[in-house]
N, C-alpha and C positions, 0 to 999 in steps of 0.2 A: 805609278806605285804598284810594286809587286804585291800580291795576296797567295798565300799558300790556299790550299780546296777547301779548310773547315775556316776561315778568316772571319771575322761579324762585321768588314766591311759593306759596303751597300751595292758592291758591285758583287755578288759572291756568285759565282756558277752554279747552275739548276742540277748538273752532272755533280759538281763541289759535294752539294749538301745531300746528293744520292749513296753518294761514298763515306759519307760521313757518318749517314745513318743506317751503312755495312757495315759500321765499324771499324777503328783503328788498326792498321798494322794485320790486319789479314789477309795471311800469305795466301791464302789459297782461293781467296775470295775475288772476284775478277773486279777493273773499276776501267776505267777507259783511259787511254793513256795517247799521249803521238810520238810519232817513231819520226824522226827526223832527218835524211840521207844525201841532205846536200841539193849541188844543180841535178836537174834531169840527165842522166846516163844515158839514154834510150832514144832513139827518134822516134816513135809511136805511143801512143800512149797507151795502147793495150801492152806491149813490151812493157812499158812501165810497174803495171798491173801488172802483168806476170810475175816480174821478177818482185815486189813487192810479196804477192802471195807463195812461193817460193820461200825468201825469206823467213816470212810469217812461219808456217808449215813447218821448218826447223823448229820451233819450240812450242807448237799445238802440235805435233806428231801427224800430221796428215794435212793432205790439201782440203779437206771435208771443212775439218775445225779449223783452219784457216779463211774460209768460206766464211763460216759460221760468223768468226770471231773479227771480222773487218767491219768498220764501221762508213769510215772513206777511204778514198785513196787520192793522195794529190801529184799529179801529175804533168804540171802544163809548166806553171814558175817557178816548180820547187820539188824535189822528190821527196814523199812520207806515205805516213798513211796512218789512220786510229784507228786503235784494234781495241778491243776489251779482253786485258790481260790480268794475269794475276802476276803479282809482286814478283814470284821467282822467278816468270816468263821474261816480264821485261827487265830483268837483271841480265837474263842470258843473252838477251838480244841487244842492250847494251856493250856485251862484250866483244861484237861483229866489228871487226876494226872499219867497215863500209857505216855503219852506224857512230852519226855524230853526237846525237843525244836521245833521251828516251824520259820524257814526261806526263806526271800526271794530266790529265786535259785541263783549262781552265778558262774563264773569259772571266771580259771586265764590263758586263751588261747582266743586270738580272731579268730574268724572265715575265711579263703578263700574263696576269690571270694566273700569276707564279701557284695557285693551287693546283695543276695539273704535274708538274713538274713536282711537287711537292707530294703529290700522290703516288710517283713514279715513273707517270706518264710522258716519255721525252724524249721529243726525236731523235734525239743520238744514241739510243738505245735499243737495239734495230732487235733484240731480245724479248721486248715487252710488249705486254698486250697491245699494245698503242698498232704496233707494226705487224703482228699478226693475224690480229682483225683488219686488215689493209685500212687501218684508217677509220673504220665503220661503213665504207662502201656501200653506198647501195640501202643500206638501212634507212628506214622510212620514222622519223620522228616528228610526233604530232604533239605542239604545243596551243595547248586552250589556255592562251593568254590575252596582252593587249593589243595585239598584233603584230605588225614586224615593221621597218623601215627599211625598204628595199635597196634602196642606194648606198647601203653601208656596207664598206669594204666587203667585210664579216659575211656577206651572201657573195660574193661575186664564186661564179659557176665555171671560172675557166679552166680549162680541163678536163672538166668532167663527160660524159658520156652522155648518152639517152635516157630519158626517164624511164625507170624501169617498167616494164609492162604489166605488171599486176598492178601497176598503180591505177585506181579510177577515180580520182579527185579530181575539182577543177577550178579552176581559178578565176571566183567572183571579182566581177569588176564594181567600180565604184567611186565615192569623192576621191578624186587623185588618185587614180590607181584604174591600169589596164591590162590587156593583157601581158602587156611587156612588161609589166611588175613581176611577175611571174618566169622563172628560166629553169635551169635545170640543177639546180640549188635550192630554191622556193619554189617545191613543182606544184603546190595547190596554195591554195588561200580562201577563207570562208570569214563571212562576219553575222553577226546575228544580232539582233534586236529587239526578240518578243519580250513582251513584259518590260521593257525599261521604259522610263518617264520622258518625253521628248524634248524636255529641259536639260539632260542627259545628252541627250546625241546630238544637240545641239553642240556643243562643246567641243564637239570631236569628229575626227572625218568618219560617213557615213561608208566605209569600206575596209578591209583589211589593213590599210595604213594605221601603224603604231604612232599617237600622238603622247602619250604617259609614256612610253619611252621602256617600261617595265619588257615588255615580250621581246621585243628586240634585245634587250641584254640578257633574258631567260634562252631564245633560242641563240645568241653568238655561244655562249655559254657550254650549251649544251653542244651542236653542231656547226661553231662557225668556221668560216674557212680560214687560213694562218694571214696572217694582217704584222707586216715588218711594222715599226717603229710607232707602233700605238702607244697612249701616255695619258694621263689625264694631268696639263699640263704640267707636263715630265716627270711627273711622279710614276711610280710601275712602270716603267718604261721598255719596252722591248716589244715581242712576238704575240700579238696577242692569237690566240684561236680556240676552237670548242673541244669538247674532249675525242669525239669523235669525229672530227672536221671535214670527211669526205662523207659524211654521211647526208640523208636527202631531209628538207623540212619542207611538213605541210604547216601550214597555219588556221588556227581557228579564234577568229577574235569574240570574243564573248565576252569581256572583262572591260570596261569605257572608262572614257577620264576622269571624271570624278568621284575622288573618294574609290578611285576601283570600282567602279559598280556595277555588277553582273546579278545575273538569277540562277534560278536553278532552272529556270526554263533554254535561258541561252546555251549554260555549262550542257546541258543531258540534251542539246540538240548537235552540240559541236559533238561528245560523246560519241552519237548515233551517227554522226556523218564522219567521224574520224576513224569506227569501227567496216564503217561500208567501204570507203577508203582505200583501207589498205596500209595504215598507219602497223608499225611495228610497238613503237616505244609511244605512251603519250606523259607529258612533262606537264604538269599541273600546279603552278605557284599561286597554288588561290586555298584559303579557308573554307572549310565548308563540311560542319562537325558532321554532316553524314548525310544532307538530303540528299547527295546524288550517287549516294551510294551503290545502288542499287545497279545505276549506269557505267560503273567503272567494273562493277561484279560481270556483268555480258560482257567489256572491253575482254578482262580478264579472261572470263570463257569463250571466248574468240581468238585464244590466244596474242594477246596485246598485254605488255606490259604496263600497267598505270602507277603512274610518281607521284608524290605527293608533297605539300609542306605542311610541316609538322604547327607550323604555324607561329607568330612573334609576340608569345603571352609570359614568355621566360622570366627571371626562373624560379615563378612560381608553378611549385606542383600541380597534377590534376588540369593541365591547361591546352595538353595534347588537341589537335584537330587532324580529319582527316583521319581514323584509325583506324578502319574496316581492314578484318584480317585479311583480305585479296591484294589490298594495296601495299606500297613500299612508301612509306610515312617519312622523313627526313629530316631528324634536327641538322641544326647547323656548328659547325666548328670552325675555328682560327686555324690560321698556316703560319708558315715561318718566315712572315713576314711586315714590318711595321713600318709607321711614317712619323720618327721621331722631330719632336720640333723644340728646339733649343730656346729657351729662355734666360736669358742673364741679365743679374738681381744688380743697380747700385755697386754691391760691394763685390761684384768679378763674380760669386756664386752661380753657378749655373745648373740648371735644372730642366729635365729634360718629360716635354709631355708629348702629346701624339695629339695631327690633325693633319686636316690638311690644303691646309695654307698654304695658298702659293699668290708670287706677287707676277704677273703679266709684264710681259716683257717691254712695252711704252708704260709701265706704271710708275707714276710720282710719287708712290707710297713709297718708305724706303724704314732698313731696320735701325731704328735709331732708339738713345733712350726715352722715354715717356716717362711721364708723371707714372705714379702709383697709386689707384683707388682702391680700397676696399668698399665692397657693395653688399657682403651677406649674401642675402638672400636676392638680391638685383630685382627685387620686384620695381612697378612702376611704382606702389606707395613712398616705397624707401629712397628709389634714388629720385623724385619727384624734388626740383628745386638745389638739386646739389649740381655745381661747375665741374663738370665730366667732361668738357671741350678738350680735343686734345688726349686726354688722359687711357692709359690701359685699367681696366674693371677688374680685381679682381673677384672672381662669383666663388662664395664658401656656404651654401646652401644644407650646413649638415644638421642631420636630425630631423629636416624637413621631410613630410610623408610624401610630398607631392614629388620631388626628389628622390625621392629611393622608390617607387610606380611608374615615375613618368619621367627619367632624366630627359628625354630627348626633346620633350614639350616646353619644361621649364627652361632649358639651354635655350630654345628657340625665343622664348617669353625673354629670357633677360638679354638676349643678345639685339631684340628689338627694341630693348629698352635703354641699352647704352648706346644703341644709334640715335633715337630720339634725342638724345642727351648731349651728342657730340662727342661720345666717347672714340677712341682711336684704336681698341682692340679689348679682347675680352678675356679674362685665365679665367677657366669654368673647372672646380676641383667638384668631383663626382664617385660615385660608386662606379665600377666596371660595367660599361655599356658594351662594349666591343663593336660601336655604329659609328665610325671618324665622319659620314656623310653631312652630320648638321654643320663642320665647318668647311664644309667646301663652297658654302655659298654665305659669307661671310661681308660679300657686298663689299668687297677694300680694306675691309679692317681686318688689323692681323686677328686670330683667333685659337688657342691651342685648350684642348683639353688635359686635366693633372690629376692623379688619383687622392684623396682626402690627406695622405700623410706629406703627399708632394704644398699640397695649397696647405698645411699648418705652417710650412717648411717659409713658403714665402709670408705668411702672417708672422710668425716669427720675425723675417727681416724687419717687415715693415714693420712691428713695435721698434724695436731697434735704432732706429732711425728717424729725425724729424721731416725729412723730404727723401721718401722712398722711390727710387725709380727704377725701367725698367724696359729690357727688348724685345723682342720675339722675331725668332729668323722664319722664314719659311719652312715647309716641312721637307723631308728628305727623305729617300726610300732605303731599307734596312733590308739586309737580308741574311739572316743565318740560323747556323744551328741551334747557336748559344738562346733563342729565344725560344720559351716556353709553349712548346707548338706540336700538336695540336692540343685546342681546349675545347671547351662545349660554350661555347659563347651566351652570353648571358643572356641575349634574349630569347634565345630558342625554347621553345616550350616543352614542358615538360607530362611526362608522364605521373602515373597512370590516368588512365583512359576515363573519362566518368559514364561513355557511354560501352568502352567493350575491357572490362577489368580483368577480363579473364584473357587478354592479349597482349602483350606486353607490345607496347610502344612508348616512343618512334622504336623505328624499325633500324634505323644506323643514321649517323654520321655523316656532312661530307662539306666541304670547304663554305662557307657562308657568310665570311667577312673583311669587308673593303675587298670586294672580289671586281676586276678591271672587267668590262666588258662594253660592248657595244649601245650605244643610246644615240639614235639621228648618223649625222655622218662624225660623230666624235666617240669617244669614250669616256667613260666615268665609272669610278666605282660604284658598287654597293651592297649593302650588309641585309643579309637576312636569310628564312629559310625558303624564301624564293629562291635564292642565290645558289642554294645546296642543292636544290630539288633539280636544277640541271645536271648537277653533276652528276648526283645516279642516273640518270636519266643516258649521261653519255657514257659512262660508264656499262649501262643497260645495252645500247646501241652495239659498244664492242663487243661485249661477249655475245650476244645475239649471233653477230656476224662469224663470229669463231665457234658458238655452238648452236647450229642454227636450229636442231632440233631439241634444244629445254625448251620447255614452258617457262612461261611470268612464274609460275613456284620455284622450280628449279634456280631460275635466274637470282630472284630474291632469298631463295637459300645461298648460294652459291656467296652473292655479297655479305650476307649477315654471318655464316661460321666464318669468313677468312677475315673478319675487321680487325683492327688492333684494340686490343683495349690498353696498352700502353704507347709512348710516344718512345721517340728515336734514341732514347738514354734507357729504354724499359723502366721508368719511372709510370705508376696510376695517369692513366690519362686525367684533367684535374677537371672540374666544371665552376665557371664564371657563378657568380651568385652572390647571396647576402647572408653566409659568407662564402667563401671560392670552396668546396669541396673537395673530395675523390669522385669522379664523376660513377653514375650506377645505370644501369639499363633502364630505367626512367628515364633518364638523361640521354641517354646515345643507344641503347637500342643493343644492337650486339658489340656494340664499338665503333670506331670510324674505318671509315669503306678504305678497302688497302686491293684495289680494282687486280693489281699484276696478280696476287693471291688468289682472287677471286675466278679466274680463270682458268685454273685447275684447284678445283675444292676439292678435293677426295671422294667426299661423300655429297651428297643430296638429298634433304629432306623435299619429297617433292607431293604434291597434292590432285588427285584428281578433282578437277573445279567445280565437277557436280557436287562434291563433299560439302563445299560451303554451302549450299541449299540448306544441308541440315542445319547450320548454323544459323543461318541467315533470317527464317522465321521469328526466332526469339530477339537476335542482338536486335535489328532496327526498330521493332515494335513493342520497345519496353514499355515505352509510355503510352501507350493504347490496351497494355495488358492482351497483346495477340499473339504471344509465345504460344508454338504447339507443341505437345507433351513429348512428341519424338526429337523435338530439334534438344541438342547437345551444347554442353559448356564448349566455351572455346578453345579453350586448352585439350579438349581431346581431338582438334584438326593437328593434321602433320606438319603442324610449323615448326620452324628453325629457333624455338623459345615457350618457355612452359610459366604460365603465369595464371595462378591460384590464389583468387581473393579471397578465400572463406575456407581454409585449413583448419580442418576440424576434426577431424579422422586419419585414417590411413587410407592413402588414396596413389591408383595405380596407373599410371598415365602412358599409354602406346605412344611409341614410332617406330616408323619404317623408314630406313636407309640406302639411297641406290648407290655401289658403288659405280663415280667415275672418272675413277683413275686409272692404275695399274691392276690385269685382272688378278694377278693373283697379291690380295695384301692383307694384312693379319692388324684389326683398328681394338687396343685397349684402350679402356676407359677409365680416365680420372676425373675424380668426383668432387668439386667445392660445394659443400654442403650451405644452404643458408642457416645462417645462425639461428638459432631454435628449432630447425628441422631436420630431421635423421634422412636423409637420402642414399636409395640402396637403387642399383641398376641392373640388371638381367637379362640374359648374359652381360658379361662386364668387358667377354673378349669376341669380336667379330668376325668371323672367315671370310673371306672372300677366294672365288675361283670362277673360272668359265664357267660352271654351271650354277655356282650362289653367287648371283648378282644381288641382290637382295636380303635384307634381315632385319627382323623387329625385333625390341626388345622394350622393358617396360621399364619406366623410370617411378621407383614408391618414394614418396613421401609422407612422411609422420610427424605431426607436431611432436615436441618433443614435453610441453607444457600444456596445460589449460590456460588457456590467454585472450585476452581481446586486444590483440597485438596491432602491428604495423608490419610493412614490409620488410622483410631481409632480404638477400638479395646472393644467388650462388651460379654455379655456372654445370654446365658437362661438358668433357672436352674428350675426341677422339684421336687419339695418337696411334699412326704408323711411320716411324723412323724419324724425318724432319716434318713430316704433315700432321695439325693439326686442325681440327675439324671443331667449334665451337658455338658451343650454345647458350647464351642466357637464363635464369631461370629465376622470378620470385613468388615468394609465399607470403602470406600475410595468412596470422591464427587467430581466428575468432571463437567466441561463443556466443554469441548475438546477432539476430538480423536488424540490420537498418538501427544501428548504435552510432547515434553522435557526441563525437567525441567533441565534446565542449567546454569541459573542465578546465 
């Protein structure tokens, strides 16, 4: 079956939905195309090449942009080659009567782990950060997680070189695990143990080996090497690899099998040996509202990047973890991508939910119609004595509290309960969870989740009818543009901070749901802001490797002005919730991470690390009452976002901007004020030259009322020509200290 590049079939190209969200019909806009010229002309295959780029060169005006502009070239069975051309190019090169045809690129496989490729990130785009950072080469990413699983594709080291020499890590041995665990891929590995219960480690191997399976899918994620036809049985199917795939990982296990359970002894020892190390980037999918705070502040002033997750308390407000201004905090978002799974009603009606059912390929299970149960609320009270043998459930839990807090507990409670019962599959209608993982383990019965107006949809039939019945096929991988992508997924946690209000977090965005990645020697998905916290993290790796001299501040500037706060239509990006919003910098931070962007930001809000000292005294030791009279609100550190809990005056708030870009460029400023605050900026227009690298300017805010308000929420943004340089900003107007609002 033919697909044109923007199709909402399931097979849609990673390149497809890159072009698409360039925009239609832009002539001048390049997209990747292949040039098609028949048998081999040439006995050589450099002759090939040549006359290829040759070719090319006719309509990029030089052999240079010719260079530039090739993607492959094919040579052995067939003459062509792909270039990234704009529309008028390959019009003209079309008209080469030696030219038989001239197509946009396309494939009939979509991509794994399809978040990187949905970032932009994608091999055949030899233009993008991906490919100028060589890959992340060499970069030393240190993840304090559950460890790793060594024998999974997703580390294998071949190719690569010698472990760099500044590395001085080393690779503890252990239950299962020796030095050959260890290669030039996983050049260290550490485990730690102080302070956990040995009921604990009992459970789990006493060594770097990942048994919970979590660190293994954090570090593929973030750096694993490219893995052809990974799947979790065939669903996401394709290429799986990390964002920055040549890059090097240490491992530091501090995080055990049960229940996750690590200390703050373990974390701030992995910390300390991951800063002696030699670690660049450290990747941190663990909770932990701030006691190790302290040890990520040194990572930080040792120049090390630290990641963080934002945490899965969504989407209720105030639930942010992780939020020390030095670190990079990461809610999570969806991609353009789903696993719809068809249901057909009795009467042919079909309705489509998302899960991810799949039936094993010696399996007796097969899609046939079944009986039709309604179950409510599927507790064991309810269905306790009813004939479920056989039959599909379906669960309609609404108005329940424990349901709108806990969907993914109650799904797990009822789907246990119509196994007991003999039931033969489950419809579970819910609020927007954005986690498809509770049906992948489904145990044989089919399983699809439906959002509340999809399950009245089938309560409906089933009045209707006195023997309602009913299918469920497997699920099936979706890929396009036409889906609502990206959103702030619903259980990502939200801001503000309860412990640093005067910083606005999370900090950004980045893919965090049904994300494919490595677990043992297979794959599997999984949702959360574990999941996302790789992704900065690889993201971190590349531009490290392309700028090697930013700081962790620079770095995390660099990602937070260039995010999008809209999606590939310039629609509000929206945020999952009760109910679906416009999402606000509570939510996402400066926006979602847009990495290619991120790599030339213009500007740089950058921080020297002793600054946060000053900070540092007051935020941790609120509750000790140990703030010293010199340490400073947060909002007067040079970060890439200004957030003011207690507007109550007129209040003037510095930054300083390094230009690095173009030396000579002229950055005006516009100004989205938040509602009820008058914001005025100073200077408004920026110079730059060889010799003003540099320029502060002051950004005032004024309530505009007397209020014991709430947040509003505005932005600042730096325009020179097509760059724009972006900052977040909220205010919240008081007249009251320590006012509860309870009314």
């Amino acid at each position: 079956m033919g697909l044109h590049s923007c199709s909402r079939g399931s097979v849609v190209s990673a390149l497809a939905i890159l072009f698409c969200l360039w925009g239609v019909n832009g002539r001048s806009r390049p997209r990747l195309y292949v040039v098609y010229l028949g048998d081999v002309k040439h006995g050589h295959p450099d002759d090939v090449t040549a006359s290829h780029h040759d070719l090319l060169a006719t309509v990029t005006g030089s052999k240079e942009d010719s260079m530039a502009s090739m993607v492959h070239n094919y040579k052995h069975g067939f003459s062509g080659f792909a270039a990234m051309l704009t529309e008028d190019q390959a019009e003209q090169l079309a008209e080469f009567p030696e030219v038989i045809s001239v197509e946009p690129s396309r494939t009939y496989t979509t991509a794994t782990t399809r978040s990187w490729d949905f970032l932009g990130l994608s091999y055949e785009m030899p233009s993008n950060l991906l490919h100028k950072a060589r890959y992340g080469e060499d970069i030393i990413i240190g993840l304090i997680d559950t460890g790793i699983w060594p024998e999974s594709r997703s580390f294998s080291d071949e190719g690569y070189g010698p472990v760099p020499s500044r590395w001085r890590g080393l690779c503890q041995v252990g239950q299962d695990w020796n030095l050959s665990n260890c290669n030039r891929k996983i050049i260290g590995a550490r485990f730690y143990t102080a302070g956990l219960d040995e009921e604990v480690l009992k459970s789990d191997y006493l060594s770097p080996r990942d048994m919970y399976g979590h660190g293994t899918h954090t570090a593929s994620t973030a750096a694993g090497s490219a893995v052809e036809g990974a799947s979790f049985y065939g669903l996401a199917s394709g290429t799986a690899r990390g964002g920055a795939p040549r890059a090097r990982i240490a491992v530091y296990k501090s995080i055990w099998t049960t229940a996750g359970t690590g200390t703050t002894a373990t974390v701030l020892a992995a910390i300390d040996d991951a800063i002696h190390d030699g670690v660049d980037v450290l990747s941190m999918s663990i909770d932990q509202p701030g006691d190790n705070s302290f040890g990520a502040l040194h990572a930080v002033q040792k120049g090390i990047t630290v990641v963080y997750a934002a945490g899965n308390f969504g989407p209720r407000p105030q639930t942010v973890v992780n939020a020390a201004p030095w670190v990079i905090t990461v809610a999570a978002s969806t991609i353009d991508r789903s696993f719809p799974t068809v249901i057909t009603l009795g009467n042919k009606q079909q309705i489509v939910g998302q899960s991810l059912y799949y039936q094993e390929k010696n399996s007796s299970s097969r899609s046939i119609f079944r009986n039709l149960a309604f179950g409510g609320l599927c507790g064991e009270d309810v269905l306790n004595g009813t004939d479920l043998a056989g039959k599909i459930v379906l669960c309609f839990p609404q108005g329940a509290v424990e349901q709108v807090l806990m969907p993914l507990f109650t799904f797990q409670e009822a789907l246990q309960n119509i196994q007991n019962a003999g039931g033969s599959g489950i419809i579970y209608a819910q609020y927007t969870t954005d986690t498809l993982e509770v049906t992948a383990t489904c145990n044989g019965i089919a399983c699809v989740l439906v959002d509340l107006d999809t399950g009245n949809k089938i309560v409906e039939y089933m009045s209707a009818t006195s023997s309602p019945v009913a299918k469920i096929e497997p699920a099936r991988t979706f890929t396009s543009k036409e889906l609502l992508a990206p959103k702030v997924a619903a259980f990502s946690a939200r801001g503000p901070s309860i412990y640093y209000a005067d910083v606005i977090k999370p900090d950004i965005a980045a893919p965090g749901a049904s994300i494919l990645a490595a677990k043992g020697n297979s794959y599997v998905t999984g949702s959360g802001t574990s999941m996302a916290t790789p992704h900065v993290a690889g993201t971190v790796a590349l531009l490290k490797a392309l700028h090697p001299e930013w700081s962790p501040a620079a770095l995390k500037s660099a990602i937070i002005t260039s995010a999008s706060v809209t999606d590939e239509h310039g629609m509000p990006i929206l945020a999952e919730g009760l109910p679906r919003k416009v999402a606000d910098p509570f939510d996402y931070g400066g926006g979602n991470i847009n990495p290619n962007k991120a790599a030339d930001p213009g500007l740089i809000y950058d921080i020297d690390p002793s600054d946060y000292n000053k900070y540092y005294g007051c935020a941790i030791s609120r509750t000790t009452v140990r703030c010293n009279r010199t340490s400073l609100p947060g909002y007067h550190l040079n970060l890439p976002s200004i957030s003011v809990p207690d507007l109550r005056h007129s209040i003037s708030i510095s930054r300083t901007v390094t230009n690095a870009g173009e030396v000579d460029a002229v950055y005006h400023a516009v100004i989205q004020s938040p509602p009820g605050v008058k914001m005025d900026v100073e200077p408004s227009v920026l110079v730059f030259n060889a010799t003003n690298k540099f320029h502060t300017f002051q950004v005032k805010l004024s309530p505009m009322w007397k209020l014991q308000g709430d947040y509003t929420f505005g932005s600042l943004t730096w325009h020179s020509g097509q760059k724009t340089v972006g900052i977040p900003i909220a205010a919240r107007m008081t007249m009251y200290d320590f006012y509860a609002d309870v009314a």
